[in-house]
N, C-alpha and C positions, 0 to 999 in steps of 0.2 A: 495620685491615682485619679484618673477620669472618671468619673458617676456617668459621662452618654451612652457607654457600651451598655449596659444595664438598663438603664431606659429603652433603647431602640429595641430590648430583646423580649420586653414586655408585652408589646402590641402582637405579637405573634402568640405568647402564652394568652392575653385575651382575647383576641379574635377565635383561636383554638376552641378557647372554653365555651364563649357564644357560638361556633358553630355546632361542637359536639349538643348544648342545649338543645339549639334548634334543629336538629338530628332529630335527637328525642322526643319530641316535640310532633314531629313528620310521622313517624314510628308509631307514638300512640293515637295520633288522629288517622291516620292509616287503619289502624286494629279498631278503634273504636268504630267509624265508619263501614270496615267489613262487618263487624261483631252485628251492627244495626241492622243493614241489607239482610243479611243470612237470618237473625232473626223475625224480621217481616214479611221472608219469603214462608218459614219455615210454622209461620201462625198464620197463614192463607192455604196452609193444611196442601200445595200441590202437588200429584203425584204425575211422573210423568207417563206421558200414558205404553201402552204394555206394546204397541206395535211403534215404537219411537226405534231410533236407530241406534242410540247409545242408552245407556242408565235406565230399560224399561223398568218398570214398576216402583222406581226408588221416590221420596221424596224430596220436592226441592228446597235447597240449599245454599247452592252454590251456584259459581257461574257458568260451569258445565252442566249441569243438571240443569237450568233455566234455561238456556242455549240447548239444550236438549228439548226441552219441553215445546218453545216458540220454534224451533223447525219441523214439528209436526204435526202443532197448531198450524200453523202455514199449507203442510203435505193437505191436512183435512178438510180446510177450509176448502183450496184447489179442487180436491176430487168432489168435493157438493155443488161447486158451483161450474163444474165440466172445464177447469180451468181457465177460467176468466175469472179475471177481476175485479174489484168495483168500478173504476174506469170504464171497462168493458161493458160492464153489464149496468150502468147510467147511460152508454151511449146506445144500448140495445131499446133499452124502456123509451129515451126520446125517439128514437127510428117508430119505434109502436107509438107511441103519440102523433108522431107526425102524420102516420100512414093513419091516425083515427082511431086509432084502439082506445079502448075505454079503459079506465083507470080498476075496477073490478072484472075486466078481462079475465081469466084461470092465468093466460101466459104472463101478462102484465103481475097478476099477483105470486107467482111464482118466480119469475125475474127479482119484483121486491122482497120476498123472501129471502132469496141466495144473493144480494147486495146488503143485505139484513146481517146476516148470516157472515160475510167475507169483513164489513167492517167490524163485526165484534170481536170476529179473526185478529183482525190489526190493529185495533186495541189492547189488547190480551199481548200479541206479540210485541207492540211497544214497548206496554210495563214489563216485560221480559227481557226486553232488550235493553231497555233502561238499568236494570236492576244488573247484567254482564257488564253495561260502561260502569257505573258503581264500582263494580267488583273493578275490573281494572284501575281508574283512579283510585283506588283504595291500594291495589299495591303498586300502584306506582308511585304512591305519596310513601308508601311503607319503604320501596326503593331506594328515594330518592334521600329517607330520611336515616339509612343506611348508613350509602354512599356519605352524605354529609359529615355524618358523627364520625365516618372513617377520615375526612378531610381534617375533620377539628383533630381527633387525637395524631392525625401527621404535623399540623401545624404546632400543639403543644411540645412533642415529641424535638422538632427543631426550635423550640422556643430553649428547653433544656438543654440541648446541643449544643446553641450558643453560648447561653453563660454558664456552661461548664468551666470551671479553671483549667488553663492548659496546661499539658504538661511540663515540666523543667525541662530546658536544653540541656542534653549530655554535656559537661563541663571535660575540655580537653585537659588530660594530665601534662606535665613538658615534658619534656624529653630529657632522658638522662644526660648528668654533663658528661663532656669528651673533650678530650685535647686541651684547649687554648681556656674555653672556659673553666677546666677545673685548676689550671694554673691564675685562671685571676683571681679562682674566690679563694684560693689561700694566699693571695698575696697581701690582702691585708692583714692575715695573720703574720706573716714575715715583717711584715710593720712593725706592727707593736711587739712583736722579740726586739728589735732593732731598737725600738724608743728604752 
């Protein structure tokens, strides 16, 4: 009896077992990671505000509701600053510098307010939007860690497949005797009458 067949079918039952591991593995750092985000969103007490387009008044949580909140952080910011943006309105305050305007101008310090005003915008909607990528690497590591533990238990699966015992060949019965051979096997019976 050969011992290689049984060796070779191992490596699939172990590889199986470390994938499904590290499945699980994927799975609980996925959960643990969302579980974090959601809870540091959700102790920065935000609500999203009540003229937003999806989820008004709810608190944030999740990546719809943060994604809710930073596109109307964004809408607010726009409408304060006559939609321009920091960009714009740095290159507006240097045109007033250049033409001589004073630094305590009204317009100069109302430009620097609504450039005040659009970046704190876009810091806000950063950490917001930081906190939706989160969210997504978190399930996509959850996904991924899925998929894998489904890999492992397909590879264990054919690991068993293999060294299953096969089963017995159907064993042919013969065929009944006819004719000539049922005259020979009595012929050594007519033998020994004879001897």
């Amino acid at each position: 009896m050969s011992t290689s067949a049984p060796r070779q079918s191992r490596f699939p039952a172990v590889a199986g077992l470390i994938t499904i591991i590290v499945g699980i593995v994927f799975v609980i750092a996925g959960g643990v990671t969302w579980g974090l985000v959601s809870s540091q969103l959700a102790a920065e007490e935000i609500t999203v505000s009540d003229d937003a387009q999806w989820f008004a008044g709810q608190q944030v949580r999740g990546p719809l509701t943060a994604y809710s909140q930073a596109d109307i952080i964004n809408h607010h910011a726009l409408a304060a600053t006559g939609d321009r943006t920091y960009a714009e309105l740095g290159d507006e305050m240097a045109q007033l510098r250049e033409d001589g305007v004073a630094e305590d101008d009204p317009e100069m310090q109302d430009l620097s307010a609504a450039r005040t005003t659009i970046m704190n915008a876009s810091f806000l909607r950063a950490s917001l939007f930081t906190s939706v990528v989160a969210f997504g690497v978190a399930a996509l590591v959850i996904g991924l860690g899925v998929v894998i533990g489904l890999i492992g238990f397909a590879l264990r699966s054919m690991a068993h497949t293999a060294t299953a015992p096969a089963a017995p060949a159907p064993q042919s019965t013969p065929a009944p005797a006819t004719g000539g051979s049922a005259s020979a096997s009595r012929r050594p019976e007519a033998d020994t009458d004879a001897d």
